[in-house]
VOPAGU-2260 file (C-alpha; in pm, 1 decimal, decimal comma):
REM VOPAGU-2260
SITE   aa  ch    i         X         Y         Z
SITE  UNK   A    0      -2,8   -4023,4     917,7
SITE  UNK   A    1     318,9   -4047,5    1052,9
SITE  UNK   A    2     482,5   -3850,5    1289,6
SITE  UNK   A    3     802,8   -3652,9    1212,4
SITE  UNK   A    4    1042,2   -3647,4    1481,4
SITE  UNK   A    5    1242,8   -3298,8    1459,2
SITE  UNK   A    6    1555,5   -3391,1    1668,8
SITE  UNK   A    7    1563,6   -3714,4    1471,5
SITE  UNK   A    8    1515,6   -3662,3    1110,5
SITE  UNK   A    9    1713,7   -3392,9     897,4
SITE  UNK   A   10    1604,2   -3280,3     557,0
SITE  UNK   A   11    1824,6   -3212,6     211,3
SITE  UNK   A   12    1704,1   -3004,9     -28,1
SITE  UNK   A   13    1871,8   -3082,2    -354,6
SITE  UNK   A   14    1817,4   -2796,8    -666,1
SITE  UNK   A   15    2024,8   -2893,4    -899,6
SITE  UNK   A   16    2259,1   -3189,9    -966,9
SITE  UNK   A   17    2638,5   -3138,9    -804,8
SITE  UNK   A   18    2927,4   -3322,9    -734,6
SITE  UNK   A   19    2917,8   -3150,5    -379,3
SITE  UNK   A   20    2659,6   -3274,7    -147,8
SITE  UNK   A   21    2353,8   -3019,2     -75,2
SITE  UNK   A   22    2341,5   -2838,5     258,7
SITE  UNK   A   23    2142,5   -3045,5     506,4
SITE  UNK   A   24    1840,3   -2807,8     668,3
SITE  UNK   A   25    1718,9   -2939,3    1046,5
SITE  UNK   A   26    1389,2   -2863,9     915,0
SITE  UNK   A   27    1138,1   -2914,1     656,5
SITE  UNK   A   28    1044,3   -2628,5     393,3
SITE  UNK   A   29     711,2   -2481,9     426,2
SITE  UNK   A   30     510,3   -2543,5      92,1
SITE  UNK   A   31     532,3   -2312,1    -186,2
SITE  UNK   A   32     796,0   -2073,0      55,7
SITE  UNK   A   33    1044,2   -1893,1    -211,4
SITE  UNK   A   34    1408,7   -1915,3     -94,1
SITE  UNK   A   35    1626,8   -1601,1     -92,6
SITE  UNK   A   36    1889,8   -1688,1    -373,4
SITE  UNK   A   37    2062,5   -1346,5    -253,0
SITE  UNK   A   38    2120,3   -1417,9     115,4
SITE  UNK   A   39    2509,5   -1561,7     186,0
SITE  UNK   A   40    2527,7   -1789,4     532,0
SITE  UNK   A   41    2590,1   -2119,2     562,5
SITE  UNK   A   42    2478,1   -2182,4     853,0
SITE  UNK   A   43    2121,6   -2050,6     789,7
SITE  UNK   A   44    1864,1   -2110,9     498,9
SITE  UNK   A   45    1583,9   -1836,4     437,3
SITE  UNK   A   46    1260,9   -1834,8     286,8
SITE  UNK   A   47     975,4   -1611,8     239,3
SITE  UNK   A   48     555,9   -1734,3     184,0
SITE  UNK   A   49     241,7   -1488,5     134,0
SITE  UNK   A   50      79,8   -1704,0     401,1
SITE  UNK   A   51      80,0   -1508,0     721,1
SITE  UNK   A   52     246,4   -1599,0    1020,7
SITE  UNK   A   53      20,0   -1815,0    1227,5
SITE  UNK   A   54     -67,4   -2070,4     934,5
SITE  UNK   A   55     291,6   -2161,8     914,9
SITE  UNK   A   56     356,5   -2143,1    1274,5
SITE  UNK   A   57      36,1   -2427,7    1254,8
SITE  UNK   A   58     205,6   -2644,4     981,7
SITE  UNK   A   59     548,4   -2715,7    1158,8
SITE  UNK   A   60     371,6   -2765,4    1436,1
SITE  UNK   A   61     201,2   -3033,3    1315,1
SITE  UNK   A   62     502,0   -3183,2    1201,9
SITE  UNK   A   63     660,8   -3199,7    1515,4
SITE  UNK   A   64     826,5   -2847,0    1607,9
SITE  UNK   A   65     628,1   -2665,0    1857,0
SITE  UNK   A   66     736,3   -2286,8    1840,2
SITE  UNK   A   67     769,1   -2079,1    2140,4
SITE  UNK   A   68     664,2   -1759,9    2126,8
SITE  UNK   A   69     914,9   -1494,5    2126,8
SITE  UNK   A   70     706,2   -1169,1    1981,1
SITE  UNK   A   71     807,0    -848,5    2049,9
SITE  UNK   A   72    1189,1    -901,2    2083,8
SITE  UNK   A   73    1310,1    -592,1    1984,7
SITE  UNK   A   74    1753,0    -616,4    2012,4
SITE  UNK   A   75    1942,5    -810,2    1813,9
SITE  UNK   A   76    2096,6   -1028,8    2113,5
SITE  UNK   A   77    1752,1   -1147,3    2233,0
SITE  UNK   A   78    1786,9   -1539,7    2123,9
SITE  UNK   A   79    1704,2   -1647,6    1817,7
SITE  UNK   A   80    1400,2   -1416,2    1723,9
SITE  UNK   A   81    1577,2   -1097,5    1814,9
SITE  UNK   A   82    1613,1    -866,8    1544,9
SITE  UNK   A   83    1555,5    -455,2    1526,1
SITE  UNK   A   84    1195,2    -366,9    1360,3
SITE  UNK   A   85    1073,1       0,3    1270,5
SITE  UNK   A   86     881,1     215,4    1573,8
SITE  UNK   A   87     538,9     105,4    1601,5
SITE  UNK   A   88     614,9    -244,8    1503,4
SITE  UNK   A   89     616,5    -554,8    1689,6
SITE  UNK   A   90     831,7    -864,3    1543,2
SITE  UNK   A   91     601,5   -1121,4    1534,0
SITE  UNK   A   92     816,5   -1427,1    1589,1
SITE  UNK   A   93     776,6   -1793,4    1670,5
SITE  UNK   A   94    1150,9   -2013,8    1694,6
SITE  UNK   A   95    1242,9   -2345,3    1829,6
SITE  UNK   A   96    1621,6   -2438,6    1917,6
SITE  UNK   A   97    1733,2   -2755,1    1734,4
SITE  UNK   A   98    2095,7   -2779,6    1780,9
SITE  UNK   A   99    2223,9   -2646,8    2135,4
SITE  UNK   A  100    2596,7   -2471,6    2188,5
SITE  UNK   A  101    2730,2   -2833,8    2300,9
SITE  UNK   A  102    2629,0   -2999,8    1960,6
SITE  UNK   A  103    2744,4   -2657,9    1725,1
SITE  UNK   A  104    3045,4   -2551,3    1943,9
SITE  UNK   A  105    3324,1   -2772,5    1755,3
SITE  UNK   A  106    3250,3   -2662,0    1423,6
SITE  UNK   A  107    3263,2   -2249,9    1509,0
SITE  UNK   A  108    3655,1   -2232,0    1441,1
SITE  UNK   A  109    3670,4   -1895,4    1440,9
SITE  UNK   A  110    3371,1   -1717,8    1654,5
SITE  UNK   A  111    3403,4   -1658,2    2012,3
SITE  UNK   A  112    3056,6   -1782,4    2071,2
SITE  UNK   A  113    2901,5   -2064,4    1998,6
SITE  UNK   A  114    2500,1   -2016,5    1860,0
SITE  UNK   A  115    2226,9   -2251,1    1901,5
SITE  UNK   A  116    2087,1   -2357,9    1554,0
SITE  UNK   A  117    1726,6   -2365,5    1519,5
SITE  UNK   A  118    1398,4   -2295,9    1326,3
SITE  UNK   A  119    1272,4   -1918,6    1338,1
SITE  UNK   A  120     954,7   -1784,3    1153,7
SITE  UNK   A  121     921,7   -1369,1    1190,4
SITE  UNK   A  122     667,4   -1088,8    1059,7
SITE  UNK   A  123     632,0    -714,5    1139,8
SITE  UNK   A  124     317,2    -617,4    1254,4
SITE  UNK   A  125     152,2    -261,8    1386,2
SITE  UNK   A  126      87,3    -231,1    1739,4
SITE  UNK   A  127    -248,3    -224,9    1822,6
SITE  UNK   A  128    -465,5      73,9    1873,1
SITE  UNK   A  129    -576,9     125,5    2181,4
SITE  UNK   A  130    -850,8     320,6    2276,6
SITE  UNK   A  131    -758,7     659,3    2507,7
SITE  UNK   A  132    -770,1     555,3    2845,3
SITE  UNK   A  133    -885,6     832,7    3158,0
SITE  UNK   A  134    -602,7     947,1    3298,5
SITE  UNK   A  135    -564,8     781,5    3618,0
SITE  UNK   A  136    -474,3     990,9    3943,7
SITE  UNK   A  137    -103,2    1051,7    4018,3
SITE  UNK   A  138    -185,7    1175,7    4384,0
SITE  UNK   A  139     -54,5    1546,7    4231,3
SITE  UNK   A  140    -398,7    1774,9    4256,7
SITE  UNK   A  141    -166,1    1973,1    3976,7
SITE  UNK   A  142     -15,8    1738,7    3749,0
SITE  UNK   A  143    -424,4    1567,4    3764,6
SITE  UNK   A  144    -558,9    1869,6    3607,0
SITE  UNK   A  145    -277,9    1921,3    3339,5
SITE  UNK   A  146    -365,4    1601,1    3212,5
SITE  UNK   A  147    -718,8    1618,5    3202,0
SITE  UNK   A  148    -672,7    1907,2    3050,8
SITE  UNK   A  149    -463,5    1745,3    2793,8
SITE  UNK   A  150    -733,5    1446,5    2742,1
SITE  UNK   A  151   -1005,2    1672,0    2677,2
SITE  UNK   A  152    -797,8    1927,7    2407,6
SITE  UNK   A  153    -745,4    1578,5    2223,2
SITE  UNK   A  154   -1117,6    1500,2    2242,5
SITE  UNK   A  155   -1206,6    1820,3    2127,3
SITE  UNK   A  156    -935,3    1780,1    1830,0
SITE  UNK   A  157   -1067,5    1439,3    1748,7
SITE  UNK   A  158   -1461,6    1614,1    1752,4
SITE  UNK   A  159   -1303,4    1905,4    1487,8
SITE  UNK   A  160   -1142,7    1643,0    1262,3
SITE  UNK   A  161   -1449,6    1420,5    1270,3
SITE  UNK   A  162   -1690,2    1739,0    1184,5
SITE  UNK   A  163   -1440,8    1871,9     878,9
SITE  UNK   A  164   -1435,6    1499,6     766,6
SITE  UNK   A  165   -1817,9    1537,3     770,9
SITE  UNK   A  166   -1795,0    1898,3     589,5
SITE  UNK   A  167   -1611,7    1741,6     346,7
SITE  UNK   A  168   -1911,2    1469,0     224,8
SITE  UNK   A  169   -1621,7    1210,9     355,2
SITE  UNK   A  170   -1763,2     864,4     489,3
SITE  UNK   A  171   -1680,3     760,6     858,1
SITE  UNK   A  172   -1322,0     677,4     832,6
SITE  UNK   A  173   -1225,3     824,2     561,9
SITE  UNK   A  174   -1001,6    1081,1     708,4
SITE  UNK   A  175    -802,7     833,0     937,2
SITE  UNK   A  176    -798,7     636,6     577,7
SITE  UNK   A  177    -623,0     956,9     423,1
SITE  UNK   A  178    -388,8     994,0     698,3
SITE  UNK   A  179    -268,6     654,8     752,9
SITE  UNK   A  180    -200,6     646,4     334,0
SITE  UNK   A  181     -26,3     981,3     387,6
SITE  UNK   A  182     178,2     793,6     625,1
SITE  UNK   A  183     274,8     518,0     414,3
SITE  UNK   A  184     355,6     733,6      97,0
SITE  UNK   A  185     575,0     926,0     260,7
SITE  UNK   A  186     765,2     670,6     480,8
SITE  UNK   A  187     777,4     428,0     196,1
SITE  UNK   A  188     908,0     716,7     -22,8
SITE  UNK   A  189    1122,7     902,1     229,9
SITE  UNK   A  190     931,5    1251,1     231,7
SITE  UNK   A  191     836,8    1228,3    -114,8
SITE  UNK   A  192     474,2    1359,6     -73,9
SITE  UNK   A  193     150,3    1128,8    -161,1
SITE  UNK   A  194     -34,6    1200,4    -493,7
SITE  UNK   A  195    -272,4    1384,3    -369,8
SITE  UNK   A  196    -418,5    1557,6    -731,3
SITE  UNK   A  197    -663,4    1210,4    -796,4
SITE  UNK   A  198    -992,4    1141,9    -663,3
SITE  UNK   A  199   -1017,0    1074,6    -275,3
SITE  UNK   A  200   -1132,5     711,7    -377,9
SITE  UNK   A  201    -829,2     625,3    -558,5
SITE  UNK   A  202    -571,4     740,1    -292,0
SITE  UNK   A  203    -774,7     545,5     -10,6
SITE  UNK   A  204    -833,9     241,2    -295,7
SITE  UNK   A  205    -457,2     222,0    -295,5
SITE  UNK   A  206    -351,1     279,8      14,7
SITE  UNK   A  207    -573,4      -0,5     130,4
SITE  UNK   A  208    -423,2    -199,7    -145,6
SITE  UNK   A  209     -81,0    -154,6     -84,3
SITE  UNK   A  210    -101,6     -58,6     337,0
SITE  UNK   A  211     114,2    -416,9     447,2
SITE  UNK   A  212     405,9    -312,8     255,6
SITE  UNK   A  213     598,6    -113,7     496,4
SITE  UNK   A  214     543,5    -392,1     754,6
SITE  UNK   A  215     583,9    -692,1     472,4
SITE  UNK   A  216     906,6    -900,1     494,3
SITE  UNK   A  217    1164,3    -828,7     163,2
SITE  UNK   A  218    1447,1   -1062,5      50,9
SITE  UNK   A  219    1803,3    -953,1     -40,1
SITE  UNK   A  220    1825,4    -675,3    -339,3
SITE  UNK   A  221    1999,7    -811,9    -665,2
SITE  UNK   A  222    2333,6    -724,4    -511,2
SITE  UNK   A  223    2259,9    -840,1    -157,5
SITE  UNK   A  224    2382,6    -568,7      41,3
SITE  UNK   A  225    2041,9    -432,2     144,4
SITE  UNK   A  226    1730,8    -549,2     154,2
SITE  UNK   A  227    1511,7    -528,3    -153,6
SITE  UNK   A  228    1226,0    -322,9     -29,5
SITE  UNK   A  229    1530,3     -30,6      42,5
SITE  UNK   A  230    1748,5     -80,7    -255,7
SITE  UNK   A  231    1444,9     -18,4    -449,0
SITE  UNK   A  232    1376,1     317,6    -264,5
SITE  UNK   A  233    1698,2     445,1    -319,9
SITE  UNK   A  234    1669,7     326,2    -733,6
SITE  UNK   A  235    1311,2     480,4    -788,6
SITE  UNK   A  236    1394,0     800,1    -563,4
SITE  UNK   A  237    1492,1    1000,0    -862,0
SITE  UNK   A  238    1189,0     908,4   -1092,6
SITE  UNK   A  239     948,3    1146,0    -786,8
SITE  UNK   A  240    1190,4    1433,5    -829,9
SITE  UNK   A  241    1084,5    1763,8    -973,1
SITE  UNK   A  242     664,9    1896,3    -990,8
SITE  UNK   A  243     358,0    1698,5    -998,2
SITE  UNK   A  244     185,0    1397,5    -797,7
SITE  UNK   A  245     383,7    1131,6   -1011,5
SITE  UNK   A  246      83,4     922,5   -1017,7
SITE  UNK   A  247     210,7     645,6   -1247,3
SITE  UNK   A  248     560,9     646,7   -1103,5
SITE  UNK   A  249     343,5     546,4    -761,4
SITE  UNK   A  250     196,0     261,1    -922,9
SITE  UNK   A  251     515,7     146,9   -1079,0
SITE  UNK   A  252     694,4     167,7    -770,5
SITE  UNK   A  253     456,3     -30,9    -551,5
SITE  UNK   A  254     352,9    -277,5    -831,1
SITE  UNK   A  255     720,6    -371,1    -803,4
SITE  UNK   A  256     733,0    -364,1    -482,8
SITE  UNK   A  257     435,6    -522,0    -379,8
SITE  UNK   A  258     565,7    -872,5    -658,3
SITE  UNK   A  259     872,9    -877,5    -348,6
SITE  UNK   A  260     687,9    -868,6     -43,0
SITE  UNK   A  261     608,8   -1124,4     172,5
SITE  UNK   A  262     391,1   -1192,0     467,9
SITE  UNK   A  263     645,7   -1445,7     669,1
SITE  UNK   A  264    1021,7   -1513,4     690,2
SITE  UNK   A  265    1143,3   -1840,6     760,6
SITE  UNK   A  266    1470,0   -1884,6     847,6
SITE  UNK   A  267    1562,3   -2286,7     888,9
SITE  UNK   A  268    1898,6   -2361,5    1071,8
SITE  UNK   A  269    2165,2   -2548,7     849,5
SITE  UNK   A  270    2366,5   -2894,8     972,6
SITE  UNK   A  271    2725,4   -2740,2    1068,2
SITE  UNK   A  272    2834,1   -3050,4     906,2
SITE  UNK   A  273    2733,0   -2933,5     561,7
SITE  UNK   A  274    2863,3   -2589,6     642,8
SITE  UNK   A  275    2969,8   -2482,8     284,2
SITE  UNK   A  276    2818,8   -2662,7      84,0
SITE  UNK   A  277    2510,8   -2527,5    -153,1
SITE  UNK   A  278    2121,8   -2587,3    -144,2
């Protein structure tokens, strides 16, 4: 098998035939990744695959580019995987610089700083759960009580929740089930409340069905301004107006937007010396 050599080799992707030559990408395309038709930058390329993040992260790097790991970077300006993700999120993200400032500097006319072209791969992920931890002394005999205090009124919430869960003929889990879908309807939807009028089985069959969406990654909407996943929740919001559980307007939605999600985002640095040209 032979080796690819990253720093060495370049790669053009050529769609359709043109009397302009094709942008050159400093990477290869991952296999079966869709690229983002709406997104405008020549300097960058972007793509999207189902796969999650550590099978691609283990194909480049078996051709040659061996990611660092730059998870959790949360502000824009944090290298090349920065980027701001929802609360409760960590951005997943694996990158690789290919092109340093001294190689990209002469073709960035007009920017005051030069950026370092590379290879990035990002997904949004929940934070763990962790489980409640004893509250640890803080040397204040006062402030030690208030929070054990406060540990054991959460016990004793979590003990009432689990015993109207069990009132309720509901399975273990159930009820966290119910409240994390709750959670997703109504951030996916803004407020707009769940559909709560069908059978218990059918809001947690969904909501397991659909749960990765509001962490999935979304590609440009049709007018790319936004990104689909939002440009779609502003375009459906008036089909959940008025009384009701809107029951098939929920399906619709997701069905749609569950056919735009993704699982990964690839974004492969472009040559600056086919800077404006197209793939």
């Amino acid at each position: 098998m032979v080796r690819i050599k990253p720093l060495l080799v370049v790669f053009a992707l050529l769609l359709a035939p043109t009397a302009q030559a094709a942008q050159i990408l400093l990477a290869p395309i991952y296999p079966g990744a869709v690229a983002d038709q709406t997104a405008r930058d020549e300097r960058y390329a972007f793509f999207f695959t189902r796969d999650p993040i550590e099978k691609v992260r283990a194909w480049y790097q078996t051709h040659g580019f061996k990611l660092g790991d730059g998870s959790d970077s949360r502000s824009p300006g944090y290298g090349l995987c920065g980027r701001t993700v929802p609360l409760d999120t960590v951005n997943k993200c694996y990158s690789k610089v290919l092109l340093g400032q001294s190689a990209t500097a002469h073709y960035l006319k007009d920017m005051t700083d030069a950026y370092s072209a590379g290879l990035v791969i990002q997904a949004k992920e929940r934070e763990p759960e962790r489980a409640p931890e004893k509250p640890q002394s803080t040397g204040n005999a006062e402030l030690d009580k208030m929070m054990a205090a406060q540990a054991a009124a959460e016990a004793q919430m979590q003990a009432q929740a689990d015993g109207m869960a069990a009132e309720l003929g509901m399975k273990p889990g159930e009820l966290e089930a119910m409240n994390k879908m709750s959670d997703l309807f109504e951030g996916l939807k803004d407020g707009t409340l769940p559909p709560y009028n069908h059978p218990r089985s059918d809001l947690i069959r969904i909501a397991k069905q659909y749960q990765y969406l509001d962490t999935a990654e979304y590609p440009q909407s049709p007018d790319g301004k936004q990104g689909y996943d939002r440009w779609l929740l502003a375009k459906d919001k008036a089909a959940f107006a008025g009384a009701g559980d809107h029951w098939s307007q929920w399906l619709g939605f997701l069905k749609d937007l569950d056919a735009h999600a993704y699982r990964t985002r690839i974004i492969i640095a472009v040559d600056p010396k086919s800077w404006g040209r197209k793939l």
